[in-house]
N, C-alpha and C positions, 0 to 999 in steps of 0.2 A: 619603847624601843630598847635594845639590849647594847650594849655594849664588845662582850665577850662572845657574843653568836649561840651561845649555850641553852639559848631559851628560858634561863630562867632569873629573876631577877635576885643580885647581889648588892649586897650592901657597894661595893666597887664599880656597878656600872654607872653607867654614867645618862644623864636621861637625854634623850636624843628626840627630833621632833617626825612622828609619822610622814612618812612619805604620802605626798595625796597623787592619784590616778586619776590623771584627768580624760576622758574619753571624747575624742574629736568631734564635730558634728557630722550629720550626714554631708555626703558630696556628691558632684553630680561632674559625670565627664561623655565627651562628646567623640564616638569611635565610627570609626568604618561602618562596612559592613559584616555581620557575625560577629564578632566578639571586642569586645572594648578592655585595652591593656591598662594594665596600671600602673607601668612605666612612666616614674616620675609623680606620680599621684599618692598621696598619703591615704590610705585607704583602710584606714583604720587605728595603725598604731598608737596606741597609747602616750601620749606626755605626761614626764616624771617630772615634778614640782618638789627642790628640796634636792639634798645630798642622799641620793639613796642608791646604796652599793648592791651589787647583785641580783640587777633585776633581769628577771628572765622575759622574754618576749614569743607566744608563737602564735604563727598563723596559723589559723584553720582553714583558711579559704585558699583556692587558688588564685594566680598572679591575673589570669584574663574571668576577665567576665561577660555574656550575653547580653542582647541588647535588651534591657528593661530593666527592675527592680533587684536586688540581688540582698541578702542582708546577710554581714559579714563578722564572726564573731573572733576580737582577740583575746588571750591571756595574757597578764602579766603578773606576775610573781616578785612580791619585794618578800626580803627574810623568809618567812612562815607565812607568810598572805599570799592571796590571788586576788585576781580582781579579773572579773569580764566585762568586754564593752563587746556591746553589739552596736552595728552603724550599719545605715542604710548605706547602699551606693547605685545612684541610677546611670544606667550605660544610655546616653543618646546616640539615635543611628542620625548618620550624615549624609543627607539628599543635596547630590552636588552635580556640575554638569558645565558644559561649555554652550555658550552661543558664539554662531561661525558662520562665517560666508561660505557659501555654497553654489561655488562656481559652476559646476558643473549638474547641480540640481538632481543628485542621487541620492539627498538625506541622508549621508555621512560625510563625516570631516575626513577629506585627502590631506595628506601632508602640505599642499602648496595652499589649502585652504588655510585662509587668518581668523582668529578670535578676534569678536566685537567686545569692544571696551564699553562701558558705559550704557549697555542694554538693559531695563528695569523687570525685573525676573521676580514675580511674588508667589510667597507661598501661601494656601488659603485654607481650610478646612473640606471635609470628603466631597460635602457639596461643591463646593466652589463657591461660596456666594460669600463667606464671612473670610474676610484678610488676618491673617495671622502676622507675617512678616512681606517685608518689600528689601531688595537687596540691588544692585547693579553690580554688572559682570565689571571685571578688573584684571589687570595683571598679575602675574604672581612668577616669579622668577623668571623663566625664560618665554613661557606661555601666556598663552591670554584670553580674555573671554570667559574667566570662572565665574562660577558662583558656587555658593554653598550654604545649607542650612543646618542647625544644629537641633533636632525634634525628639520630644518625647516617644517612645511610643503609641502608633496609632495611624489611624490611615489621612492621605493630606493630597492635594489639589497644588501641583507644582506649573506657571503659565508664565509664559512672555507677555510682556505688555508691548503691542504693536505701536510704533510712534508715529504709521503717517503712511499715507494713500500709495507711496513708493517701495513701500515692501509687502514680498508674498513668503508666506514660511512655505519648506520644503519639506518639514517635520509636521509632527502635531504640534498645536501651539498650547497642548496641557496636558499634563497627562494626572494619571491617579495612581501613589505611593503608599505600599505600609510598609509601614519602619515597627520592625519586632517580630514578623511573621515567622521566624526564620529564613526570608529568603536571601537575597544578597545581593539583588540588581536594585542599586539605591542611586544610579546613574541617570538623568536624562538630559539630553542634548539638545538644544534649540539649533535648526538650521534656517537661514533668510539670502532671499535674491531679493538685488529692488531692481527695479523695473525703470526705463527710460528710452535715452534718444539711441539709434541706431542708425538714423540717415534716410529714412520713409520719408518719400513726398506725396501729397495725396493724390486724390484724381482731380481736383480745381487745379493744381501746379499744371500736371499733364494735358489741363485740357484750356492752360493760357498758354499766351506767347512764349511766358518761361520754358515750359514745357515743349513747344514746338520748336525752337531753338535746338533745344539739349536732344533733340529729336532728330533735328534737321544738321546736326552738327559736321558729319561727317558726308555732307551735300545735298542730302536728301534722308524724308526716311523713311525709302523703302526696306532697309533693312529693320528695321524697327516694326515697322508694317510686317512685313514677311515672320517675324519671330511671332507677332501675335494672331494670324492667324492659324499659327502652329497649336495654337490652344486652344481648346473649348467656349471661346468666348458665344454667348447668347444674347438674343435682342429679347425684346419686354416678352414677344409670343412665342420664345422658346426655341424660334430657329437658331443656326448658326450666323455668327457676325463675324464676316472674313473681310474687314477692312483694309482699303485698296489704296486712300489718300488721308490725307492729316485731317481736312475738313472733315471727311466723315467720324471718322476715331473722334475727334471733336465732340459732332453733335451728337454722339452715342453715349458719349462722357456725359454731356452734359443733360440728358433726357432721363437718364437714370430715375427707377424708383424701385420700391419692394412689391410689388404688387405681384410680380413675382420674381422672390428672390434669387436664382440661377440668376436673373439679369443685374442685379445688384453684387450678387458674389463673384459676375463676370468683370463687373468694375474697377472692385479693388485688385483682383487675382491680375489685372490687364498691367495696373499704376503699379504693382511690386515687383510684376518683371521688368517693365521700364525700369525701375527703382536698379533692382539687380546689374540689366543688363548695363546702365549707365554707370553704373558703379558706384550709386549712393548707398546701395545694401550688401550687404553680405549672403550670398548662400545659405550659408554654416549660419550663421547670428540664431541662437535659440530667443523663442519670443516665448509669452503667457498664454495658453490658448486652454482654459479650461473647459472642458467637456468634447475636445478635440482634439488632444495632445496625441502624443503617441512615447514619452518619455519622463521622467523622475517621478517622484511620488504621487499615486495617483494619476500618474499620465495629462498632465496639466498642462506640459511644456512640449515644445516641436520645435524645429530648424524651422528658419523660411521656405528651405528645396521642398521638406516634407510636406509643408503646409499648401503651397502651391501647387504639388503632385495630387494630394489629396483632393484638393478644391475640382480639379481641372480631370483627372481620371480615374478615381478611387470607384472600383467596384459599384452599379448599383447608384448610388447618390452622386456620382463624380458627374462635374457635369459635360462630361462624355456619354452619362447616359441617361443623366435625365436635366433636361436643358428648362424643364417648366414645373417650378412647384409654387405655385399659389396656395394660401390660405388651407390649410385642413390637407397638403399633399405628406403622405408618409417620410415624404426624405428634407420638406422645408427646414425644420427643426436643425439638424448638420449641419446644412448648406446656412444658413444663419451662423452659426457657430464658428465655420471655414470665415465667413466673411467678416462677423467682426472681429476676429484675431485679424485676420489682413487689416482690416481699417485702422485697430488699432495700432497697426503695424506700420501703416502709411502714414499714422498722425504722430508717428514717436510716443507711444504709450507705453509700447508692453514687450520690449527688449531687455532680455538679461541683461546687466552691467557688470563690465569686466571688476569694475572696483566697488567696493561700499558706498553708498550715496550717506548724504549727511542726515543726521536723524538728532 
């Protein structure tokens, strides 16, 4: 070292001890999507060990870096020396998302809809078979229902883990991410209904005492009687069943089988407008009616009105026009499907719930 700056050595300088350049190691930081900032990250700068005046410092690199590998070379300059360090820096993209109740079952989050806390969200390799990370969704300031993962570049298997017989997603329940492609939809969102009571009584209620009561409440029930033969109700050979007295509605109830199902999906279709017309259901109440729906993702979900109209006059398979399908008939298959979203309907199965059920 010099003393005087002069470069060269005098009997008067004075001996000073080398300044050492120390060069940081690699780092690794975890960004959005496209470009990862280096705000607040040391990324490169050299540490000066020792008293050493005048050192100059520049970057080569710019402040943002893309998502992957990037390697970043500084200078520094003590007196008459330079010194380079070169440092890796890898940019992770962040595959992040909410899980949300989804009231209204259109596979996005509405403002009124709430983040679930506590929902187990993993992320896994492109297969899907090998687990990488496991997280649960959490709060995070005024929101809730996050999660988030911090990945290399490469492509990855992001899924909810379903907790239990009472939730149907509204979303996919996985999807497949690459982080580094340059794209920048590194978002995905889990949506869930669960499923329960709504007020469905079956056809065994309606076809006991309970049920002739709640029948006969208002003196008789004729008016009850008169509402159901307003519908397409069927007997086992496909004729029309236009019941006149409770005993018969009764024994109609109770003779029930599939042999052919228009008379099975007359049964429940019969016990949901009771249900209705008493006022243990709701109209409007969306239920679960997979391969039947006519609403959300998929068309999986229907109101009870829909489902009823459908059962009882829908084009074709309604059974307005076709009252008999037995084993191998083109429209059974439907009419199965109308009927057991209604059964499940009457058993309290397969009602959206206004709230979160516990999981």
């Amino acid at each position: 070292g010099t003393y005087n700056g002069d470069g060269v050595a005098c009997s008067e300088d004075l001996c000073v001890q080398d300044c050492v350049i120390t060069c940081p190691p690699d780092v690794s930081v975890c960004a959005g999507c496209g470009q990862g900032s280096a705000t607040g990250v040391d990324l490169g700068r050299p540490t000066v060990d020792g008293d050493c005046d005048g050192v100059v410092i520049t970057n080569d690199s710019p402040a943002e870096f893309p998502i992957g590998t990037t390697v970043v070379t500084w200078t520094a300059t003590v007196g008459n020396r330079q010194t380079q360090c070169q440092q890796r820096v890898t940019v992770k993209g962040t595959i992040c998302g909410k899980k949300f109740f989804d009231k209204n079952v259109n596979g996005v989050q509405n403002s009124y809809e709430p983040g679930i806390n506590g929902w187990r969200i993993e992320l896994r390799d492109e297969s899907g078979q090998n687990l990488i990370e496991k997280v649960y969704t959490k709060r995070e300031g005024c929101d809730d229902g996050r999660y988030s993962f911090c990945v290399e570049p490469g492509t990855y298997t992001v899924l909810e883990v379903m907790p239990n017989g009472d939730w149907i997603a509204t979303t996919p329940a996985s999807y497949t991410v690459t982080v580094g492609d340059g794209g920048c939809d590194l978002t995905r969102n889990f949506g869930n209904v669960c499923l329960g009571d709504g007020g469905g009584h079956t056809p065994g209620f309606w076809g006991n005492t309970n049920g002739e009561c709640k029948m006969k409440d208002g003196g008789s029930a004729n008016p009850e009687l008169s509402m159901l033969r307003g519908l397409n109700l069927r007997k086992s050979d496909g004729n029309h069943f236009d019941p006149t007295t409770y005993d018969q509605f009764k024994s109609w109830l109770r003779a029930g089988n599939a042999t052919n199902m228009a008379y099975m999906l007359s049964i429940h279709l019969a016990s949901m407008a009771l249900n209705v017309e008493g006022g243990y259901t709701r109209s409007d109440a969306v239920v679960y009616a997979p391969g039947c729906g006519n609403r959300g993702p998929g068309n999986n979900f229907i109101t009870i009105s829909d489902l009823m109209a459908a059962a009882d006059r829908a084009p074709g398979d309604g059974l307005g026009d076709d009252g008999y399908t037995p084993a191998g008939d083109s429209h059974r298959a439907i009419q199965e499907c109308r009927k057991n979203a209604l059964d499940a309907a009457n058993n309290n199965r397969n009602f959206v719930r206004s709230e979160p059920c516990c999981f």
